[in-house]
N, C-alpha and C positions, 0 to 999 in steps of 0.2 A: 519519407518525403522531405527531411529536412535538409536533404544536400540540394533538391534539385528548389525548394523553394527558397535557396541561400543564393542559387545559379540564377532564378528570377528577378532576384534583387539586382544581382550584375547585370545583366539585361537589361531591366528598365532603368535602370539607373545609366547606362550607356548608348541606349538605342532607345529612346520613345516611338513610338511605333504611329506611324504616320497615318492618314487615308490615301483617297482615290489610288493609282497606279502605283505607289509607293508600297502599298503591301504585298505586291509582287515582285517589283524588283528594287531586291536588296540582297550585296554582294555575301552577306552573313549577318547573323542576328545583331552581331555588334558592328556592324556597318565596316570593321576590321578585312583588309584582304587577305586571302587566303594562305600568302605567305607570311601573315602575321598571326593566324587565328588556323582552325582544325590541325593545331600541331599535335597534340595529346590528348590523352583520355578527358583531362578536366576540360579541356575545351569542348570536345563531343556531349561531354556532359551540359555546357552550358547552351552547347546549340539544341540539345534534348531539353533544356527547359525551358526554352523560349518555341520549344512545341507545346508543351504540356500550357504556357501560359493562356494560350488561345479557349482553354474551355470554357465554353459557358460564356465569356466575353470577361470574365470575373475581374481581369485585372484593370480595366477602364470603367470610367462611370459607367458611359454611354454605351459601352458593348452588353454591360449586361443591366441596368436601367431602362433602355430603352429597347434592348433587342428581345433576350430570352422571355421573359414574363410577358412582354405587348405582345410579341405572338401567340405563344403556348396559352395563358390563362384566358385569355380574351377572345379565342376562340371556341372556350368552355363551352358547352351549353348549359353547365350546371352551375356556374360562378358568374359573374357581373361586375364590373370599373364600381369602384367606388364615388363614393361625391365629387371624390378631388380627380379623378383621373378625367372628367370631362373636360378639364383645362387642358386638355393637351388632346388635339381632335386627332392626329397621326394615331393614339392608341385606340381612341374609340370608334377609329377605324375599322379597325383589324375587326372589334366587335360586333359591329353593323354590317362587317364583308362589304363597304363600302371602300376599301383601299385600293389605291396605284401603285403604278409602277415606281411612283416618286416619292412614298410611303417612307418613313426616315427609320423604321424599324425593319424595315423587309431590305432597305437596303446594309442596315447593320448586321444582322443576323448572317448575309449573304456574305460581306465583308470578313467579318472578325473569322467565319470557319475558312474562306479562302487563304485569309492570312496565315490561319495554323494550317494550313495544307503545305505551306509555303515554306515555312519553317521546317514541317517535316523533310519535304523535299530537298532543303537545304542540308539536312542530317544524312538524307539518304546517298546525295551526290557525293559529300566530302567525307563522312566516315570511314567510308573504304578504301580512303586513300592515306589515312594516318600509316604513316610507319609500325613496323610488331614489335619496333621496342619503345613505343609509347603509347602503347595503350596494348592491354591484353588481348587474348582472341574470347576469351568470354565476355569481356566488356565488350568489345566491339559485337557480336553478337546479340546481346542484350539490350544495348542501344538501337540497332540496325530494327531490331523486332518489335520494341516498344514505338517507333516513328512509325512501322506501316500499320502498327493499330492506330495511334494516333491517325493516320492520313485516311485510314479506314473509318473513324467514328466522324470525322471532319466532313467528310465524303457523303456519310451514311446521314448527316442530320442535314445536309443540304438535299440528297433525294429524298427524307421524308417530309420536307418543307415546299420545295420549288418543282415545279413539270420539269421544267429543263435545268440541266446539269453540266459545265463543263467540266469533264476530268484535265485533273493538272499532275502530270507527273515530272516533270522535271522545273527547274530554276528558272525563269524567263533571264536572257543573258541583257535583254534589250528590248524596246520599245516592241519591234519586228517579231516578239517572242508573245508577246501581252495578247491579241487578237486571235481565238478559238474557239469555233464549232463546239454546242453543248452536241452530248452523245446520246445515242439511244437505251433510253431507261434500263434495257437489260443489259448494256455494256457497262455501264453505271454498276447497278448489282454484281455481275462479274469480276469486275474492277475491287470493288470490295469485298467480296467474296474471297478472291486471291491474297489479300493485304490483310486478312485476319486469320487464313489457313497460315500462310506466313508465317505471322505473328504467334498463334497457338503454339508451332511446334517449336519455335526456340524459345520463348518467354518461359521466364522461372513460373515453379508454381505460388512461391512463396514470396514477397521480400522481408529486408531483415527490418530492424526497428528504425534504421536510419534513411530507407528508402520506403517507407510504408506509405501506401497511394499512388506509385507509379506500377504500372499497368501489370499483369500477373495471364498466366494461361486462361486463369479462368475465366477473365475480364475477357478473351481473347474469344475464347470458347460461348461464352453466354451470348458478345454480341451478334457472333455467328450463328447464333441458335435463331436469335432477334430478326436478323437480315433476312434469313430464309423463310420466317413466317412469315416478314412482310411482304417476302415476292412472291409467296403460293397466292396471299389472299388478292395482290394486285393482279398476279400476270393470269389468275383461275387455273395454279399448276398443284396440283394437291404432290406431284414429284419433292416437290420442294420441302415438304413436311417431312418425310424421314431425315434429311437430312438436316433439318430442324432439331429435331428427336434428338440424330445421334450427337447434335452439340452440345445441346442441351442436359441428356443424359451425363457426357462427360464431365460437367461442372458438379453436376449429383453425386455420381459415383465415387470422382476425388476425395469427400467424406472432409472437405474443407472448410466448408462453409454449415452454418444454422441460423434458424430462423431465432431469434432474439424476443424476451416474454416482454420485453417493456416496450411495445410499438414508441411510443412515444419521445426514445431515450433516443431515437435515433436520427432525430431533427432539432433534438435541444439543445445539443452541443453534450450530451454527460455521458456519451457512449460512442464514440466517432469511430472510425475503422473498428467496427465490432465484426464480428463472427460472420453477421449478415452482410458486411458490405463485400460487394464484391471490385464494385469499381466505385470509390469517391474522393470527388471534387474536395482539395483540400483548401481549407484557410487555414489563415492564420490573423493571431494580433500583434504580430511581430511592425516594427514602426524602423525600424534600420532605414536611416538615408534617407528618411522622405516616404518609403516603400509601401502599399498596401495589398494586404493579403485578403482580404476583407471585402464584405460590399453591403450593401442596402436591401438588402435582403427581408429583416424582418420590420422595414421600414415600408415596405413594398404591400405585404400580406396584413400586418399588423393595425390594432385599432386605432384611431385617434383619442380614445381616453386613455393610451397609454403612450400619446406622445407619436405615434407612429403616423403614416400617411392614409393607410387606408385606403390602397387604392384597387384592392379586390378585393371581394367580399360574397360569400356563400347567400344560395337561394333556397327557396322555399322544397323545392324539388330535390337538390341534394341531399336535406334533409330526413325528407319523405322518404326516399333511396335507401339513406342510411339508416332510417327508423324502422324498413316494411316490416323486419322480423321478430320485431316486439320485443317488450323488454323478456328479459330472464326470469325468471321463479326464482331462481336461487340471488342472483343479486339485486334486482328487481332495478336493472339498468338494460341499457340499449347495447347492443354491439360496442367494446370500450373505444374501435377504432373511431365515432363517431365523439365521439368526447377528447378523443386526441387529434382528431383535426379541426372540428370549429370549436367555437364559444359561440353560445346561442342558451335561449329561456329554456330551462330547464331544471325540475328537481336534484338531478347533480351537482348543477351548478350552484343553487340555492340554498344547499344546506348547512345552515348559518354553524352548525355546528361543527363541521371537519368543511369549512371552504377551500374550493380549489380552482379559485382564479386568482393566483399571487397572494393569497392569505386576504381574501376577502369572497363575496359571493360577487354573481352576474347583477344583480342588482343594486348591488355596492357599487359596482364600475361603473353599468350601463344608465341606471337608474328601471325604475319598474317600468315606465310608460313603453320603452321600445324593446321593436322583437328583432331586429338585424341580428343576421348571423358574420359572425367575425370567424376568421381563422385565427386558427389555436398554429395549425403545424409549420414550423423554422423558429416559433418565437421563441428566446433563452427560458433557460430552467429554472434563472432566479431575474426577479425583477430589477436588481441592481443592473442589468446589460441592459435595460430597454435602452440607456441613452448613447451607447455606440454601435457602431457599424456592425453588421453581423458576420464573427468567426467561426463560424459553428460551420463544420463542413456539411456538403449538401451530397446526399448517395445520387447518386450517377443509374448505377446498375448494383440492383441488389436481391438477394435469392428469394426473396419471395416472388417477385418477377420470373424469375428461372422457373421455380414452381408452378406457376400461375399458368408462365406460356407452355413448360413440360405438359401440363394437363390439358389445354386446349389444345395441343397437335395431337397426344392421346386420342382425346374425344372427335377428333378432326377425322381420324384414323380407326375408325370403329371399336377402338381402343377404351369405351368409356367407362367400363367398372376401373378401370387401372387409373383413370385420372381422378376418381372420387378421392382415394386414399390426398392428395396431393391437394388438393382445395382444403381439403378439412387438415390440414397440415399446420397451413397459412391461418384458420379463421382456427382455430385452437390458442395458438403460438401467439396470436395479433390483436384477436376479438374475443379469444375468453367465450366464444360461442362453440356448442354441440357440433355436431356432424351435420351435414349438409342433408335436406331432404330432398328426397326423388332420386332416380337411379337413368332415367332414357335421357337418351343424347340430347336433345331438347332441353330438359331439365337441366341438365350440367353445363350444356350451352349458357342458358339463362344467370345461372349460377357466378359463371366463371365473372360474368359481365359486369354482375355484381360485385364480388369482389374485388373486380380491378378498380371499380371506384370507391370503396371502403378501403383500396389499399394506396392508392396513386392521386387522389384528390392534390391539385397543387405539384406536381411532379412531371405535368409535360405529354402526358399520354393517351390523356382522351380523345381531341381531337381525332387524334391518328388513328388509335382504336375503333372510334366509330366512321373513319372511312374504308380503314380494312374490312370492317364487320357490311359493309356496305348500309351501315344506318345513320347516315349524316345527317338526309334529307329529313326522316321523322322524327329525329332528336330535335332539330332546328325550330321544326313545325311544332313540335311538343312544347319547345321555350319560348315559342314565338317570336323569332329571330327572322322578323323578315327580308332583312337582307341575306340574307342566305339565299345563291342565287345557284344551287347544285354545282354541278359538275366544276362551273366555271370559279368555287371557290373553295375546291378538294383542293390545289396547291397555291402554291404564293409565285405573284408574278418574276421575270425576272427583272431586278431592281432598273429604273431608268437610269443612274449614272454607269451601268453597267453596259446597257446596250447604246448609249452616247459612245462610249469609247471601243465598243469591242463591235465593228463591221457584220460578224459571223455570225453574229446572234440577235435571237429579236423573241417578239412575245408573240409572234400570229402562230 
């Protein structure tokens, strides 16, 4: 990844990336027209990385400050704002399912993936028109395939966030271009559907050291796998699950990927593009020009006795969750996943003799009187980073997911002695825990649900999980989330500066 995060440098450094209508029409990433820019490979490359920029919101405060974590965490049922996050009532919003349409997260979230569609799109129109003696036909190739996944995860995280969705596939040339009818949810999935069979069959399976983190088959493959469980469990098409299956499969079978024994190494920054990533979000602490690769990440999750903000913070029920199966005999500890994602009272944490909160205990940090549970997962491996921004890349898409969702289309599929093997894969590799007990689909069901939150706490997926599972409503009612008003807060509205300017669309 370090040619195309050298490309993002030129980028931002020539093109700051604007709001409102400006993140649709722009004539090229570097505002350059086309007789000055898409003449060769390097340039394809740098309109490919001012695709890649858009993830996550990473490269702006506010794209991902205020978008990614105010939606995703805060709609937890098993996490909570911290002290500090009630200053800012736009996120304690989200939390209460009190928000509008004029919500300054729902409208960033909406924003920043539109903009990376935009760019893709922009890859897609002028790439194919570079000359074949300036740029090869494999590169052009590999670029072309890496933009429709990109346009495809762009796409894919605005349908699992918003009811309505406008697909954008080409450049707006003009104002007359800007105004578009969102599409029907299954054209949507379609739409991406198409842009990652695409992407599957020309993307390499590999990259080499100097491209590592841009997008790979199996990145391509997995979120294929991804897309079609979520549209079995939406549209009630159980069709949809083989074909789930066979993406999924594909990623397994490659023999490319492994599950990694140090859960924890792989959010601390001392293990980044390991074995198990399949797709991740790169940083860096690169500072060229001004440039940030970096963001506020473990400033976000992190405690305030360690200088951090503290503005989500683990509940009493996550806990419970991650304790049910008691500790071990043999280590005479909980599940380790639960020690690697919060800090919270406990004998592991406490024992003065081998301490394992930065070379001190939890009562060292927190003092004995309080029981708050802090997260432990994003924050660095050594306490010297607490005081800068966080480079530790963030996994995106990673094979224990592949596993996780392989075994629940399995079990989906009457399939369930084949998905046992595949749980107890992950809680070996992860948890240091035995084989899973029970064997009926029930059980594995149960099972699977649990894992996902011993494995994905802080990672974006709950939510969603528990609307596919169709258990929003008794999760809510269980946290006591009473704004939680069903159906009408499964998605997020569409943003009001969006339906100001765009005639075609609205929220009824």
């Amino acid at each position: 990844m370090k040619k195309i995060i050298y490309y993002i440098l030129f980028i931002i450094l020539i093109a700051p990336i604007t709001s409102c209508d400006d993140y649709l029409v722009q004539e090229s990433p570097d505002k350059l027209t086309s007789d000055k820019f898409w003449r060769n490979e390097d340039d394809a490359l740098a309109g490919l990385a001012s695709a890649y920029s858009q993830l996550e919101g990473f490269v702006g405060w506010d794209e991902w400050q205020e978008g990614r974590p105010v939606v995703e965490y805060y709609r937890n049922d098993m996490l909570n704002p911290g002290a500090d996050a009630f200053n800012y009532t736009w996120w304690t919003d989200l939390y209460n399912f009190s928000y509008t349409p004029g919500n300054y997260a729902v409208n960033l979230m909406w924003k920043t993936n539109y903009r990376g569609i935009n760019f893709c799109n922009q890859v897609l129109e002028n790439v194919p028109q570079i000359p074949d003696d300036k740029i090869s036909a494999e590169a052009r190739k590999q670029i072309i395939a890496e933009a429709k996944f990109l346009r495809a995860y762009y796409h894919f995280k605005l349908l699992s966030h918003y009811k309505k969705v406008i697909i954008r596939t080409k450049v707006p040339e003009g104002d007359a271009d800007l105004p578009k009818a969102d599409s029907p949810r299954s054209e949507v999935y379609d739409f991406i559907i198409s842009d990652l069979k695409a992407a599957a069959t020309d993307l390499v399976s590999t990259q080499d050291a100097n491209n590592i983190g841009r997008a790979t088959k199996g990145a391509a493959n997995a979120y294929l796998g991804k897309v079609y469980l979520y549209r079995a469990g939406e549209e009630n098409n159980p069709s949809y699950l083989s074909e789930a299956k066979s993406a999924l499969n594909a990623v397994i079978q490659s023999g490319l990927y492994n599950l990694e024994d140090n859960f924890l190494s792989l959010f601390d920054g001392s293990n980044e593009n390991s074995s198990e990533s399949v797709f991740e979000l790169q940083l860096s602490s690169i500072k060229d020009g001004g440039a940030k690769y970096d963001m506020w990440l473990q400033y976000f999750v992190g405690p305030t006795e360690f200088g951090f903000w503290e503005e989500i913070v683990g509940t009493d029920a996550l806990i419970n969750e991650m304790e049910k199966e008691g500790k071990l005999s043999t280590s005479g500890n909980y599940d380790s996943r639960l020690y690697e994602t919060c800090l919270f009272r406990d004998d592991y944490f406490n024992d003065s003799n081998n301490p394992n909160v930065y070379g001190d205990t939890y009562d060292g940090w927190f003092g004995s009187s309080t029981s708050k549970i802090n997260m432990r997962k994003y924050l660095p491996a050594s306490s010297d980073k607490f005081y800068d921004r966080s480079a530790v890349n963030m996994p995106l898409m990673r094979y224990a997911d592949v596993l996780l969702m392989y075994a629940e289309v399995l079990n989906d599929t009457e399939e369930t002695a084949l998905a046992i093997p595949f749980i107890n894969q992950v809680r070996s590799a992860h948890g240091d825990m035995p084989a899973m007990v029970g064997s009926s689909k029930a059980e594995v069901t149960a099972q699977i649900e649990h894992e996902r939150i011993m494995e994905f706490t802080l990672e974006g997926s709950r939510f969603l999980d528990l609307r596919r599972w169709g258990k929003l409503e008794s999760a809510m009612a269980t946290a006591n989330r009473t704004g939680f008003s069903g159906e009408a807060n499964y998605y997020l509205p569409v943003p009001e500066e969006e339906v100001n300017a765009n005639p075609l669309i609205n929220n009824n």
